[in-house]
C-alpha positions as CSV (number, residue, x, y, z in Angstrom):
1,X,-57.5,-120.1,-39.9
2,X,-60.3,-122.7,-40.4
3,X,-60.3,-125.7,-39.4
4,X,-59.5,-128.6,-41.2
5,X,-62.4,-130.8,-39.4
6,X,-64.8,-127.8,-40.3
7,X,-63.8,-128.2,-43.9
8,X,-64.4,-131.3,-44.5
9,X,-68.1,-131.0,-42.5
10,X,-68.7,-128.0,-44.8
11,X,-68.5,-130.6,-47.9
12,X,-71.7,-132.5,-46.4
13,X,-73.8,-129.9,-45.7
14,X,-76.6,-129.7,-47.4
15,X,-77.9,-126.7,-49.9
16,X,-79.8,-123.8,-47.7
17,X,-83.2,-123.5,-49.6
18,X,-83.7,-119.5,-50.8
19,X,-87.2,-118.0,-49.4
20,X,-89.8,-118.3,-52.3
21,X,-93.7,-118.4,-52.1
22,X,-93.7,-122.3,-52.1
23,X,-91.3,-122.2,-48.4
24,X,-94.1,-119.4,-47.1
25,X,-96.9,-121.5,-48.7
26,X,-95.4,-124.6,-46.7
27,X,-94.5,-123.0,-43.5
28,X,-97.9,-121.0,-43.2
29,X,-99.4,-124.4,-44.1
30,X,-97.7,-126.5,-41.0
31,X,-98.7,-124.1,-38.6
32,X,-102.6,-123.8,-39.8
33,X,-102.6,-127.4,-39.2
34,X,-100.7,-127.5,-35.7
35,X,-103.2,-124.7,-34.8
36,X,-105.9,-127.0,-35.8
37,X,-104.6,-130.0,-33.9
38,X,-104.4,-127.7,-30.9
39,X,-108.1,-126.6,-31.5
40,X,-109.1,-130.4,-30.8
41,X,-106.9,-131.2,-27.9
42,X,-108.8,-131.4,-24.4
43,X,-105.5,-129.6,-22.5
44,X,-107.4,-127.4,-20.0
45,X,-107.5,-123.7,-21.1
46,X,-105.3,-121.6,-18.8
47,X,-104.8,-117.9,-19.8
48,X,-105.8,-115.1,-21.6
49,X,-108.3,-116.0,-24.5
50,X,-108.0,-114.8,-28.1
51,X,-110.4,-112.3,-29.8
52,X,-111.5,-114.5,-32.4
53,X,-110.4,-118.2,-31.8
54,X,-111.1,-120.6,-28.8
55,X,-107.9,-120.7,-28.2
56,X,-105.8,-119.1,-25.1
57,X,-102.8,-117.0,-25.9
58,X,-100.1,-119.8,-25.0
59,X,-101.7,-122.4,-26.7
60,X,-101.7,-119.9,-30.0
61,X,-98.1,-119.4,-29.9
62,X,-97.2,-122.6,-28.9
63,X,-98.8,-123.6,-31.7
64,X,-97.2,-121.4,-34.3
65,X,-93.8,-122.0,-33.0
66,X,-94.6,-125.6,-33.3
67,X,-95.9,-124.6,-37.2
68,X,-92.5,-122.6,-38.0
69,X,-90.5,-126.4,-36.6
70,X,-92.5,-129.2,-38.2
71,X,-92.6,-126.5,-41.4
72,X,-89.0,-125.9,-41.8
73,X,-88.3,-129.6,-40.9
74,X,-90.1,-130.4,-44.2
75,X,-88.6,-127.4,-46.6
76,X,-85.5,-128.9,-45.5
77,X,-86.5,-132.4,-45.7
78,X,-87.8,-131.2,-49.8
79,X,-84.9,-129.6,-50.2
80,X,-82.5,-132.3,-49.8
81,X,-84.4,-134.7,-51.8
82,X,-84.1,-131.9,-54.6
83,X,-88.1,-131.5,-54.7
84,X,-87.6,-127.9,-53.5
């Protein structure tokens, strides 16, 4: 049996956004940008370095984890404002 407080927080939830291009588009965007932002930061370089960037290993993921946040932070954020 559900809830009847559960119920009536169901009613205010907002609409889940369905994956499309645009979402991977956005998301993919976010974390380019993080990765960038890491790129300029003076934090001392501890660990194993990439192949191809200037970047250590941590700081890469870190930064794409960060990406994937601040990205589905604003498809949600679109999608509530019905732009999405």
């Amino acid at each position: 049996m559900i809830s009847s407080i559960l119920l009536a927080a169901a009613a205010s939830v907002p609409a889940t956004p369905v994956w499309s291009p645009t979402v991977g588009i956005i998301i993919s965007a976010s974390s380019l940008v993080v990765l960038l932002l890491s790129l300029a930061s003076k934090a001392p370089k501890i660990g194993p370095q990439m192949p191809l960037l200037p970047i250590t290993v941590p700081a890469f993921i870190a930064a794409m984890a960060f990406g994937h946040v601040i990205g589905v932070g604003i498809v949600l954020g679109l999608t509530n404002i019905g732009r999405l």
